[in-house]
C-alpha positions in Angstrom: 24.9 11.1 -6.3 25.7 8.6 -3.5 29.7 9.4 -2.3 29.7 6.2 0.2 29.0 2.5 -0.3 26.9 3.1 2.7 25.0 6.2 0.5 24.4 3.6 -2.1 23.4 0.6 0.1 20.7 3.6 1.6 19.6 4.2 -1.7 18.9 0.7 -2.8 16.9 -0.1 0.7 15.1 3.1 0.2 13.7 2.4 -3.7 12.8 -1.3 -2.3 11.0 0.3 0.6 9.4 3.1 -1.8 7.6 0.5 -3.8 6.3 -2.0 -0.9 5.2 1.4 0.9 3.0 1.7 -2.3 1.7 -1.2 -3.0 0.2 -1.0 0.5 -1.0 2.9 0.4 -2.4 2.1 -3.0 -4.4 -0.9 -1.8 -5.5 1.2 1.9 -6.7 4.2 -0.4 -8.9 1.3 -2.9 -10.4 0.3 0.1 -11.4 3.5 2.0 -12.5 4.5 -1.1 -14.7 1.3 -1.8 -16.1 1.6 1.8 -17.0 5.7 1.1 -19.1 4.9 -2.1 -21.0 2.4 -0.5 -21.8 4.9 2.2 -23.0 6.9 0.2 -24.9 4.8 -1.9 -27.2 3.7 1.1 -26.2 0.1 0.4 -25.9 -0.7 4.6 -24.9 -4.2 4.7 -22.5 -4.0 1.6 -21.0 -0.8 3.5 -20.6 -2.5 6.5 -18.2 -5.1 5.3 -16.3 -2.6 3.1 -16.1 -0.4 6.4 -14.4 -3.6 7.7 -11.8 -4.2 5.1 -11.2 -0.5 4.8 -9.6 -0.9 8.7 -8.3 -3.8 8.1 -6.1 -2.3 5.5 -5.7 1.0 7.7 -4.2 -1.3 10.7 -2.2 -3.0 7.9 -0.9 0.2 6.9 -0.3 1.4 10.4 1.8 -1.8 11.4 3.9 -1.6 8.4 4.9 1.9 9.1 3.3 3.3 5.8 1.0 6.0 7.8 1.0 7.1 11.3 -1.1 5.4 14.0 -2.5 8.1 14.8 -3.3 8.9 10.4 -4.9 5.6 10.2 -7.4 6.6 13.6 -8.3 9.4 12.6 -9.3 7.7 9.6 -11.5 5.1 10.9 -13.0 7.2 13.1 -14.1 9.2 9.7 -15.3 6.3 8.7 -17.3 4.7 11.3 -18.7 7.9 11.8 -20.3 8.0 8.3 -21.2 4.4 9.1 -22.7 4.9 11.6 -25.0 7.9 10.4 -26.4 5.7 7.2 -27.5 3.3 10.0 -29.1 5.9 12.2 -30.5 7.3 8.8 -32.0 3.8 8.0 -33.6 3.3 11.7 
């Protein structure tokens, strides 16, 4: 347990933080998630917008400090790359 009021004041910011953090990695996971099972399913323009929304929420993730910069690239890249195979498949 917390020995300082400084220890408990950390402790209280850190819970508040905890739960913000998830509500936003919950959300960016949803929406990568979304944008991968439209991929998959061929549906291009449906996929496209997901894609969209899916880095949207990586960026908003990224900003907020919930991931690394670098974590949410690397994620986009993933998925633009998968993107951008269904449209080469569909040409």
């Amino acid at each position: 347990m917390a020995n300082t009021h400084a220890a408990e004041k950390a402790i209280r910011q850190s819970a508040r933080r905890r739960v913000r953090n998830r509500v936003v990695r919950t959300t960016t996971r949803t929406e990568v998630k979304n944008a991968q099972a439209l991929i998959a399913a061929s549906d291009t323009a449906a996929a496209e917008k997901a894609t969209v929304e899916a880095i949207s929420a990586l960026d908003n993730a990224a900003k907020r400090g919930v991931i690394k910069r670098n974590n949410a690239a690397r994620r986009k890249s993933r998925l633009m790359k998968k993107l951008n195979q269904l449209r080469a498949a569909k040409k």
